[in-house]
Every structure is written in structure tokens, then in C-alpha cells.
NUVOZA-998799 format. One record per atom (N, C-alpha, C, O): residue number from 1; residue in three letters; atom name; x, y, z. Coordinates in nm, 3 decimals. Layout:
BEGIN
NUM / ala / CA / X / Y / Z
...
//
This chain:
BEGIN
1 / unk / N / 0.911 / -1.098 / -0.161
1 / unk / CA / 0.909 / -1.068 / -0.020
1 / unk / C / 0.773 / -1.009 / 0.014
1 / unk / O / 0.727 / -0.918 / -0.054
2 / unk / N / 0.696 / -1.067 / 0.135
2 / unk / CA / 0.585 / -1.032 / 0.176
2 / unk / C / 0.622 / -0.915 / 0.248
2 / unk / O / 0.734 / -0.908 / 0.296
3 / unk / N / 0.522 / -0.801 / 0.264
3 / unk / CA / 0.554 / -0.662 / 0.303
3 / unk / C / 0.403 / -0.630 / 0.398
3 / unk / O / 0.316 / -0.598 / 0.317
4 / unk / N / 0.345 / -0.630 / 0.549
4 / unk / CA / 0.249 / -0.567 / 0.587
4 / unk / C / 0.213 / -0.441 / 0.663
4 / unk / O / 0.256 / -0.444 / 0.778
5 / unk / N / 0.173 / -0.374 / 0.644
5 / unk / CA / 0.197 / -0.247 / 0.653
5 / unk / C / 0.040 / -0.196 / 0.796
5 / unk / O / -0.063 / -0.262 / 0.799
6 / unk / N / 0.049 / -0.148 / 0.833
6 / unk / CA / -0.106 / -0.098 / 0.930
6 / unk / C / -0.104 / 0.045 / 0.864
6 / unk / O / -0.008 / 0.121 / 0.864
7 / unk / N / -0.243 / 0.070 / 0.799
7 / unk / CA / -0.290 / 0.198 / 0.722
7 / unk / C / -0.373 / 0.245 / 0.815
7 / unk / O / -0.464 / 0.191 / 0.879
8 / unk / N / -0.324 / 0.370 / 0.816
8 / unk / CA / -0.432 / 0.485 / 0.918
8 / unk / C / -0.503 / 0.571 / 0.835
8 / unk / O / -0.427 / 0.613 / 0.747
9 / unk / N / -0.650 / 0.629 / 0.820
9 / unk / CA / -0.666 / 0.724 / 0.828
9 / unk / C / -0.760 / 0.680 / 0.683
9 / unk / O / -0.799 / 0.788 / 0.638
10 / unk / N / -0.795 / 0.604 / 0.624
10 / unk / CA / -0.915 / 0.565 / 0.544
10 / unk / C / -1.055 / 0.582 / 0.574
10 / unk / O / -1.128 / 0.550 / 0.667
11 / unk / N / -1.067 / 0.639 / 0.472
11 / unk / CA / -1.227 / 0.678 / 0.512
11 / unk / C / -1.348 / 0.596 / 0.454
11 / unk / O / -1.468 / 0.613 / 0.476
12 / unk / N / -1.285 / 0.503 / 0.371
12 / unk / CA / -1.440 / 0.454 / 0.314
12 / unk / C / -1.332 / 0.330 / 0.217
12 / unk / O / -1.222 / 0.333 / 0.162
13 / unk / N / -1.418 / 0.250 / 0.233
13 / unk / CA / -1.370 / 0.118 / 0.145
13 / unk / C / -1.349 / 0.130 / -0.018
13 / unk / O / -1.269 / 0.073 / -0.092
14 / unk / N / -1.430 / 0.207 / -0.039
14 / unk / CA / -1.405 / 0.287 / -0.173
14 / unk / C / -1.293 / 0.347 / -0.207
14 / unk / O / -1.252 / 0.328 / -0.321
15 / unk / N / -1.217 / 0.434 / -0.115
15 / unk / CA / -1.102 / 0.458 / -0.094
15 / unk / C / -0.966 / 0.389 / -0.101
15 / unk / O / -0.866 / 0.418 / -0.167
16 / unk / N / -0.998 / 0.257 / 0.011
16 / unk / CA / -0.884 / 0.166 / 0.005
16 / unk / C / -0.905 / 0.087 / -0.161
16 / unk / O / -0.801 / 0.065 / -0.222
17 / unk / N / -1.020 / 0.053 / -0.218
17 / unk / CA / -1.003 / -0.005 / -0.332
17 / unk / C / -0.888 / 0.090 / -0.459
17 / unk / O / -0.801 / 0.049 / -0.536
18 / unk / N / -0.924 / 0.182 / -0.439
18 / unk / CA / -0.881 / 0.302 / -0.552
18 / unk / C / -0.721 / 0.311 / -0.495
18 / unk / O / -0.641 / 0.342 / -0.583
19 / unk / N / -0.677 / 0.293 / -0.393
19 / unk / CA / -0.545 / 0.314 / -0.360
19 / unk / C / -0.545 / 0.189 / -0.394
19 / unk / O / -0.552 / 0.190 / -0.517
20 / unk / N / -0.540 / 0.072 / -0.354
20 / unk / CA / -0.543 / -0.089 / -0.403
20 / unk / C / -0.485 / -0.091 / -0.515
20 / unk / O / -0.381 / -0.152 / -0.543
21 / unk / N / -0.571 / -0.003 / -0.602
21 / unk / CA / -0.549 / -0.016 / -0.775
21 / unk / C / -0.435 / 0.032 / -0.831
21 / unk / O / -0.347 / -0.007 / -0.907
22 / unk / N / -0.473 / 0.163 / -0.748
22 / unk / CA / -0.313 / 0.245 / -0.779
22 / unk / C / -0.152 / 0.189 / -0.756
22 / unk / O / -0.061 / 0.185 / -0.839
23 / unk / N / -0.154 / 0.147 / -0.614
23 / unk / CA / -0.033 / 0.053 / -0.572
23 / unk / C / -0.022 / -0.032 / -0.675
23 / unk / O / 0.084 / -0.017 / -0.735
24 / unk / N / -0.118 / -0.147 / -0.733
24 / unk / CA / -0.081 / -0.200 / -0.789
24 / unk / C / -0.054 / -0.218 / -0.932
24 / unk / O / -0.066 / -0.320 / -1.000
25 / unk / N / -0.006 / -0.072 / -0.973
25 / unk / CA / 0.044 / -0.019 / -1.108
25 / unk / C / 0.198 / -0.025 / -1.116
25 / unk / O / 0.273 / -0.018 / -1.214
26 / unk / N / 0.222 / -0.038 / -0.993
26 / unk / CA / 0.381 / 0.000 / -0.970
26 / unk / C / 0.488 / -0.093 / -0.995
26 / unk / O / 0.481 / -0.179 / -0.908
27 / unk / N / 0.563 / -0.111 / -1.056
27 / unk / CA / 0.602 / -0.206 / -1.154
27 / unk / C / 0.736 / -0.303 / -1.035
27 / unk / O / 0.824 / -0.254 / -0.965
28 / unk / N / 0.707 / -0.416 / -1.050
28 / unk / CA / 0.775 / -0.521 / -0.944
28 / unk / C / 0.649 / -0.531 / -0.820
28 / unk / O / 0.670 / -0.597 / -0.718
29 / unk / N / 0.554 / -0.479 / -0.836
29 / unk / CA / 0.447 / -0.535 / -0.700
29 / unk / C / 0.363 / -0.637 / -0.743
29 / unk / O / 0.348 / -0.652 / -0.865
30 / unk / N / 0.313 / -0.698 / -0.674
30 / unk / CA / 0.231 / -0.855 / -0.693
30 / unk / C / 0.157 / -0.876 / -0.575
30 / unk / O / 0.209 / -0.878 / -0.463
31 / unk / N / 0.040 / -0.892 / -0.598
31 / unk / CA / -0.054 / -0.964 / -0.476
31 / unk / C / -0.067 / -0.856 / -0.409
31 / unk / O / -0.050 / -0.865 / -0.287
32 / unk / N / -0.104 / -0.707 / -0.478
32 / unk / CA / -0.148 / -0.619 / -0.327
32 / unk / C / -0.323 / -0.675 / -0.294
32 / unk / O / -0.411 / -0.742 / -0.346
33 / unk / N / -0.291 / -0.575 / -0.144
33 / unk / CA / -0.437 / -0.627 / -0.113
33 / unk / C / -0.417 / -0.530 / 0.010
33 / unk / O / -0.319 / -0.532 / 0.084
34 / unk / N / -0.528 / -0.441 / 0.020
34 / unk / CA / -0.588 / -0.321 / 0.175
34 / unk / C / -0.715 / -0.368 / 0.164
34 / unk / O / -0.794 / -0.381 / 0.071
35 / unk / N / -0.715 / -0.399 / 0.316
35 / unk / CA / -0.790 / -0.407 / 0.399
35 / unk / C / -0.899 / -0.336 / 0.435
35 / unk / O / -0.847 / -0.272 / 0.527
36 / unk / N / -1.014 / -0.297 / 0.432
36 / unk / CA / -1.060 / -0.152 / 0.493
36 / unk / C / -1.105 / -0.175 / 0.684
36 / unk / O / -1.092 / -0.102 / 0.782
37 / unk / N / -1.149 / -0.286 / 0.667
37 / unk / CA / -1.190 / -0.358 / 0.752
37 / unk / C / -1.071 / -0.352 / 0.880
37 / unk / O / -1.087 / -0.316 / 0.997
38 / unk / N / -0.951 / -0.400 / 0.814
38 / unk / CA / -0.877 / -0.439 / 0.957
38 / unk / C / -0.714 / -0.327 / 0.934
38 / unk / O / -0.600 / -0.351 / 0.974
39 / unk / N / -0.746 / -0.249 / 0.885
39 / unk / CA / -0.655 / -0.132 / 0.874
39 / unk / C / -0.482 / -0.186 / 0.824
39 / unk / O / -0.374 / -0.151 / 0.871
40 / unk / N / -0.526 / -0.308 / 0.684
40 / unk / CA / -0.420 / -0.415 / 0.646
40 / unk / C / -0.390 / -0.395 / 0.515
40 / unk / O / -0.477 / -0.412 / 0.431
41 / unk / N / -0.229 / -0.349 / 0.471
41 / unk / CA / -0.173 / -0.321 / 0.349
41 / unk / C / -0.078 / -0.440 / 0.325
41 / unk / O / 0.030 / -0.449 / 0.385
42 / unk / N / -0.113 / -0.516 / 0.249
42 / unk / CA / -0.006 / -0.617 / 0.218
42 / unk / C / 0.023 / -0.648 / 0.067
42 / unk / O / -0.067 / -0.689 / -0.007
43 / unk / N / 0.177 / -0.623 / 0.017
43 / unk / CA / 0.181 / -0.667 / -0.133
43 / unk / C / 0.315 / -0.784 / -0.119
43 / unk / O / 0.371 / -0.826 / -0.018
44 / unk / N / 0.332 / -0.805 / -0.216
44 / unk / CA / 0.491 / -0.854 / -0.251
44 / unk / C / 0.551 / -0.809 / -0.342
44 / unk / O / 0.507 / -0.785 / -0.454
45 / unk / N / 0.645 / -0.794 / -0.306
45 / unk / CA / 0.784 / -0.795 / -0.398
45 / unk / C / 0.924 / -0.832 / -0.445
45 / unk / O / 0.989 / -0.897 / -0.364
46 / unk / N / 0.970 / -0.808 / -0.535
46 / unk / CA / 1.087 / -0.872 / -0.487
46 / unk / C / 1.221 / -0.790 / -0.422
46 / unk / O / 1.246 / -0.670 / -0.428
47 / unk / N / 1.304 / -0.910 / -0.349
47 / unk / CA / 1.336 / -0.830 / -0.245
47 / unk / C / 1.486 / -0.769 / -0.275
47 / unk / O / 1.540 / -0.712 / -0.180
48 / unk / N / 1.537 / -0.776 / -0.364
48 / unk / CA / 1.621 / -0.676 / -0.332
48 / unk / C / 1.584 / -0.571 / -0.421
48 / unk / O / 1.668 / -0.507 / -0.484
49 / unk / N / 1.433 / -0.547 / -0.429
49 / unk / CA / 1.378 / -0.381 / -0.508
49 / unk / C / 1.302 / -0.360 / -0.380
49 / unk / O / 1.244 / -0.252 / -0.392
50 / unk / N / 1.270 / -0.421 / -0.246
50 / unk / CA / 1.236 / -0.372 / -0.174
50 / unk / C / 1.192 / -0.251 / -0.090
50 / unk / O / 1.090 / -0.200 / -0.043
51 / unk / N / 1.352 / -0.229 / -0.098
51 / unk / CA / 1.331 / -0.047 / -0.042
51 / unk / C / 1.247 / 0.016 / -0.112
51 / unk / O / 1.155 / 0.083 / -0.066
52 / unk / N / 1.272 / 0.001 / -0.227
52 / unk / CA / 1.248 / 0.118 / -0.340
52 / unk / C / 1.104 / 0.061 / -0.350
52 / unk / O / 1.033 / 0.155 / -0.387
53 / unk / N / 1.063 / -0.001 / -0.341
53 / unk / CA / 0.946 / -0.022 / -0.371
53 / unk / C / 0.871 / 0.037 / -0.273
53 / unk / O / 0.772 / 0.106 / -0.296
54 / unk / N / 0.932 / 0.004 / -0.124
54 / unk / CA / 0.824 / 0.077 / -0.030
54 / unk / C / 0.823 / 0.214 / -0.037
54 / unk / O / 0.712 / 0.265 / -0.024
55 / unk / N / 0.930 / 0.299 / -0.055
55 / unk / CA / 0.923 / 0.411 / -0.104
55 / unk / C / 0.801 / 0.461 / -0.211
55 / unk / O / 0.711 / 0.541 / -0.186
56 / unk / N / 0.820 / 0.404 / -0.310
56 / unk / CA / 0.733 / 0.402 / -0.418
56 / unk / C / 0.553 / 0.441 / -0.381
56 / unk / O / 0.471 / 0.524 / -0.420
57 / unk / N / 0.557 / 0.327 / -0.282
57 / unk / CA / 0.430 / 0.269 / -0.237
57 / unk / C / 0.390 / 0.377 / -0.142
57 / unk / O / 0.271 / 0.400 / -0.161
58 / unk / N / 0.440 / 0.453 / -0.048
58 / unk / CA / 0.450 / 0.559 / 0.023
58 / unk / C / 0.421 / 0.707 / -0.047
58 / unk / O / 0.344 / 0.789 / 0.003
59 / unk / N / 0.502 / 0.728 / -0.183
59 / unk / CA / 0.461 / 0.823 / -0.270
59 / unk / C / 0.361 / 0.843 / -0.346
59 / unk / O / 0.340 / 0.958 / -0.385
60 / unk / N / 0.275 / 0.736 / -0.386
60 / unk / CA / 0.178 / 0.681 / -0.444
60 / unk / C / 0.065 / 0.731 / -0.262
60 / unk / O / 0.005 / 0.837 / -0.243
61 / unk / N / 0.071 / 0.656 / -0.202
61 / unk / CA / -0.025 / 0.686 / -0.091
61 / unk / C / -0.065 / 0.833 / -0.053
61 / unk / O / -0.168 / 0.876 / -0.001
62 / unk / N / 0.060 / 0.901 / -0.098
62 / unk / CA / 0.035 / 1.029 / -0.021
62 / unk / C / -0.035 / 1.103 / -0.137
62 / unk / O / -0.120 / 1.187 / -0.106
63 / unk / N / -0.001 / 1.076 / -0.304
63 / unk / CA / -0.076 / 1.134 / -0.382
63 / unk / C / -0.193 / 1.127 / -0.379
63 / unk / O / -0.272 / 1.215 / -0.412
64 / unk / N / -0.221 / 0.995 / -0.329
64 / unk / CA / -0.403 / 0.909 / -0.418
64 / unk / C / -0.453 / 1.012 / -0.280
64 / unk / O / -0.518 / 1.114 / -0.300
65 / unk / N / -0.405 / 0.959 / -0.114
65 / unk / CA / -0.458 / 0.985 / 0.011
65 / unk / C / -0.394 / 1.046 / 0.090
65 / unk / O / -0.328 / 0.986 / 0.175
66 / unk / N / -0.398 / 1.182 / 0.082
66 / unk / CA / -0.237 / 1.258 / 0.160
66 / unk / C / -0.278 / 1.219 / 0.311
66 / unk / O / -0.179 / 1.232 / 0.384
67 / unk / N / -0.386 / 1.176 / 0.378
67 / unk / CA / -0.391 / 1.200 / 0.521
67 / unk / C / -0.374 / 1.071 / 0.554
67 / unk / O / -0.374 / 1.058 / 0.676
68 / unk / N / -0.354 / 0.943 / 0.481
68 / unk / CA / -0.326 / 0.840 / 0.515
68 / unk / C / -0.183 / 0.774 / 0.530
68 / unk / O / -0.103 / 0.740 / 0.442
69 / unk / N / -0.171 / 0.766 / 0.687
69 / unk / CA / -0.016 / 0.686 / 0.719
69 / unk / C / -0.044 / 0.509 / 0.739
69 / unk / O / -0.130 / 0.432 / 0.782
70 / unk / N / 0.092 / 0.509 / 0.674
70 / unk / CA / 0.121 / 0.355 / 0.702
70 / unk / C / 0.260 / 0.319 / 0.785
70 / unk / O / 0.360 / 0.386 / 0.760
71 / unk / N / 0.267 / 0.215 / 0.882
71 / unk / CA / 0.346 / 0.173 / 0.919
71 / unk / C / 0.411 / 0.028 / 0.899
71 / unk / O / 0.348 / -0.071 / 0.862
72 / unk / N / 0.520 / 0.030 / 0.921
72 / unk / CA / 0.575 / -0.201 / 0.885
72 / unk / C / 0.522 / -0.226 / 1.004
72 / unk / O / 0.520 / -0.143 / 1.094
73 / unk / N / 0.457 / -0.388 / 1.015
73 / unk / CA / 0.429 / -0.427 / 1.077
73 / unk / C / 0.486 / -0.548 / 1.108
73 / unk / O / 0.445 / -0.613 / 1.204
//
């Protein structure tokens, strides 16, 4: 399941890479990819680990970047 998210609050492309990396440690994610450019979080997964995954992905964000929110888009 494709998942896109709008990320607020990045400060430097350097940033979104290092969260990039991190998200994509998280076991059942595939194909992440942030944007720095167009404020764009998109991974896949599968979908009935969905929830839990966005959860996941949310807990992970706030560690790497506590001031950065994301929303579904």
C-alpha cells in the first residue's frame, strides 16, 4: 500500500535524507522517499501492517526530528 504523507518543518535536505534512512530501517517499509523540495513523504507497505507502520514511522520522525509534522494526504 502506497502511503503520502505532507512533512512540515525540515530544515535542510540533509535532514530529510537522514530521516529517509532512518524510516527506511523499519521492517515491512519499501520504496521510502522525502522530498525536501516539495514537502513529500512517501513509502509502501503492506497493508494490513499499515497502521502500525504509520505509527512506527511517526515515532521514528519525532526521534530523528521532534519539530517535524506529517500529515495523510
Amino acid at each position: 500500500m502506497k502511503n503520502t504523507f505532507k512533512i512540515k518543518g525540515l530544515d535542510c535536505a540533509n535532514c530529510a535524507t537522514q530521516l529517509e534512512n532512518a524510516i527506511q530501517k523499519i521492517e515491512g517499509i519499501k520504496n521510502t522517499s522525502i522530498s525536501f523540495m516539495t514537502e513529500r513523504l512517501v513509502f509502501e507497505c503492506n497493508e494490513e501492517k499499515n497502521e502500525k507502520i504509520i505509527n512506527q514511522v511517526k515515532k521514528v520522525i519525532k526521534r530523528e526530528e521532534p519539530y517535524v509534522k506529517i500529515e495523510k494526504i
